[in-house]
C-alpha positions, 0 to 999 in steps of 0.5 A: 162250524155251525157253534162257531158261527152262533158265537161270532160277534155279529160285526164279524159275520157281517164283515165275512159276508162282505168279503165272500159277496165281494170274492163270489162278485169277481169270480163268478162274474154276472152269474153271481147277480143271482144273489141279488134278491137276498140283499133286496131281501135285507134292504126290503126288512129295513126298509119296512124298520124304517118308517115306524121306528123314526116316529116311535122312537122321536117321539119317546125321545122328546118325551122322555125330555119333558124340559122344553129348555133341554130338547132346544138345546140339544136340538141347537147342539145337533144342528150345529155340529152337523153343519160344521163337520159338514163343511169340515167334510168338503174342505177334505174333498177340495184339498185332496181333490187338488193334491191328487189331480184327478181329472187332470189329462182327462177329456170329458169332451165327449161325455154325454149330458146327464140330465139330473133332478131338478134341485127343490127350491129351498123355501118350497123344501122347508114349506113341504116339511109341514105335511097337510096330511100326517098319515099319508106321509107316513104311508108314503115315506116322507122322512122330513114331513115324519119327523116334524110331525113326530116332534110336534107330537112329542111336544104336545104329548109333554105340554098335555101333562098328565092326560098325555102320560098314557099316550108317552107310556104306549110309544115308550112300550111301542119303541121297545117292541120296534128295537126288538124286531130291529134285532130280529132283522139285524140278524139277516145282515150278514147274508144281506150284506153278501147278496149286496157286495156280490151284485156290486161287484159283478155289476161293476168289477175291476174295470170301472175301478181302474178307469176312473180310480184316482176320483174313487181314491180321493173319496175314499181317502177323504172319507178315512181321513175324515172319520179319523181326524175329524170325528175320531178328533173330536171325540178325543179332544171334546170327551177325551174318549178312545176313538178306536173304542168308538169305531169298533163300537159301530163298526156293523152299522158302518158295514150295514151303510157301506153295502147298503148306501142308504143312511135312512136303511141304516138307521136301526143298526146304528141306533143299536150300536150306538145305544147297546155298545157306546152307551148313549142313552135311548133319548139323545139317540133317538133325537139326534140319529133320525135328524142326522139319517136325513140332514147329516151330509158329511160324506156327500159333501166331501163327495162333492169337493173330489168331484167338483175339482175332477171335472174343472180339472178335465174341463181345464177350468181354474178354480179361484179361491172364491170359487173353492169358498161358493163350493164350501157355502153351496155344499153345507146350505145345499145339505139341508136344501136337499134332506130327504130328496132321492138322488141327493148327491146328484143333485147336490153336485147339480147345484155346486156346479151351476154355482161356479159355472162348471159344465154339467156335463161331468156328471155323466162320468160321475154318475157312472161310479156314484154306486161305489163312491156312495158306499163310501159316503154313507159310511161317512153320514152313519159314522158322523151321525153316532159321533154327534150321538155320543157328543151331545150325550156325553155333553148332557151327562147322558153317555154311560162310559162304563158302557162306553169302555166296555165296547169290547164286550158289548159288541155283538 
């Protein structure tokens, strides 16, 4: 038993352990919150990835790219298509919001009002990028103030010419020695991953499922039709690539978002999937997926199409087709205003209410399923952010197809 498990890829442990977690979840009831510290455990190990591995690895990136022309187009490449398939992304949320209905004949009269973040202020949000202090930023998390410090290094490692060759060389060995202890942690995931489903599931059981299953049903619709059409159709239409190659590629990195609900806790995972099993070459993945962990919103904007309709629908307040084009607008610019804000799919919901009115009062109901709405949009945000990995690469010349084609081998 044992050989067999060594031998399993790790894909399918990963998946077995969230099966188990979920069973362990429904049966054993609030006895299985027991296992609660393993998956704190695993969340702790990559939190502790988290920080040291955005800067080491955006620094190598840019300095493996010393053609400053280069580094600038692929940074508009990633920008760009994480904004469009964002806005893609909330379009889903609204149509299936209105074809499925789900606030129709609810009553929110009696909710109670929830009272959600403040949203930042969007000039403050892009001044607080530029840290005045690099190392307590680091030591404090700061992702955004991180990576813009990272690539400012960067630069200045490449424009330093051969005085800043040694400094690249040691992140380059530094970045080789983080993707190992990525492997070393990664290993855990199958019992992280169980501990996790096991919390959820006992916390939440079936009953908040059943009462408000057709918003948990529209996001979760959204989220599949979205990976398969808009990424999966993306990759067939612009690298005329197999897409089911590409989801069985990262297929633990989706499992590891889906348990975890953190893009950023994800972010080494999916790195190694990316570059082991779809062959995006370590410089276009280390640029393009930690600005996608904290700009890259898909989910969360679809997210917020289902939910805006649901709480017009039981508030009886019709939506004008100005009003479903201020949604899509405020959700994509709103993607960017709230990068790297703790509770951000609140806040954003926050802000798309008061930008047409809707009572914030529905984000009371809302906020007591956003668990189990989150694992579906964080799947969503990992899975853009490879998809966007593997077009930019392909686009550049910089995604190894052999590696590509042969997913069914390197996945592992």
């Amino acid at each position: 038993m044992i050989l067999v498990w060594k031998k399993m890829p790790l894909w399918q442990k990963i998946f077995i352990g969230l099966c188990l977690g979920l069973v362990a979840g429904l049966t054993l009831g609030q006895t299985a919150l027991m296992f609660k510290p393993i998956g704190t455990l695993f969340i702790n190990l990559i939190k502790m990835l988290i920080v040291p591995l955005i800067f080491v690895t955006l620094i190598t990136g840019i300095t493996s790219m010393e053609d400053m022309q280069k580094m600038k187009r692929i940074g508009l490449k990633t920008f760009a298509i994480y904004l469009l398939t964002t806005a893609i992304a909330i379009t889903i949320g609204l149509g299936l919001g209105i074809l499925i209905e789900p606030g129709a004949g609810v009553s929110l009269d009696a909710a109670t009002a929830v009272s959600a973040k403040e949203a930042p202020d969007l000039v403050n949000t892009f001044l607080n990028i530029v840290s005045k202090n690099p190392v307590a930023s680091l030591a404090e998390g700061h992702i955004l103030q991180i990576i813009f410090f990272a690539i400012m290094l960067g630069i200045s490692i490449n424009l330093a010419g051969e005085n800043g060759k040694p400094v690249a060389k040691f992140f380059q060995s530094f970045s080789e020695v983080m993707f190992k202890m990525t492997d070393i942690v990664i290993s855990f995931a199958p019992f992280g991953v169980f501990g996790l489903m096991a919390w959820v599931s006992a916390s939440y059981g079936l009953d908040v499922l059943y009462s408000l299953g057709e918003v948990i049903l529209g996001v979760y619709v959204g989220s599949v039709i979205h990976m398969a059409l808009t990424m999966g159709g993306s990759l067939a239409f612009f690298t005329k690539l197999n897409p089911l190659t590409f989801f069985k590629g990262i297929i633990s990195a989706q499992t590891v978002a889906f348990t975890t609900t953190s893009s950023s806790g994800t972010l080494p995972v999916t790195t190694q999937n990316v570059v082991n099993n779809l062959g995006v070459s370590k410089p276009i993945a280390s640029f393009v997926l930690p600005l996608g962990a904290t700009i890259n919103m898909d989910g969360t904007a679809l997210y917020q199409g289902v939910c805006v309709v649901f709480i017009a629908q039981a508030f009886n307040v019709d939506l004008s087709f100005a009003n479903y084009m201020t949604i899509i607008l405020t959700s994509t610019l709103a993607s960017i205003g709230t990068a790297g804000v703790p509770g951000a799919g609140l806040i954003m919901l926050s802000l798309v209410l008061s930008s047409v009115g809707l009572p914030m009062e529905g984000i009371a109901i809302i906020a007591g399923i956003d668990r189990i709405l989150d694992m579906a949009r964080t799947t969503v945000n990992v899975t853009g952010d490879a998809m966007v990995a593997v077009l930019v690469a392909k686009s550049e010349g910089e995604l190894d197809e052999t590696v590509y084609n042969n997913t069914q081998e390197k996945v592992k």
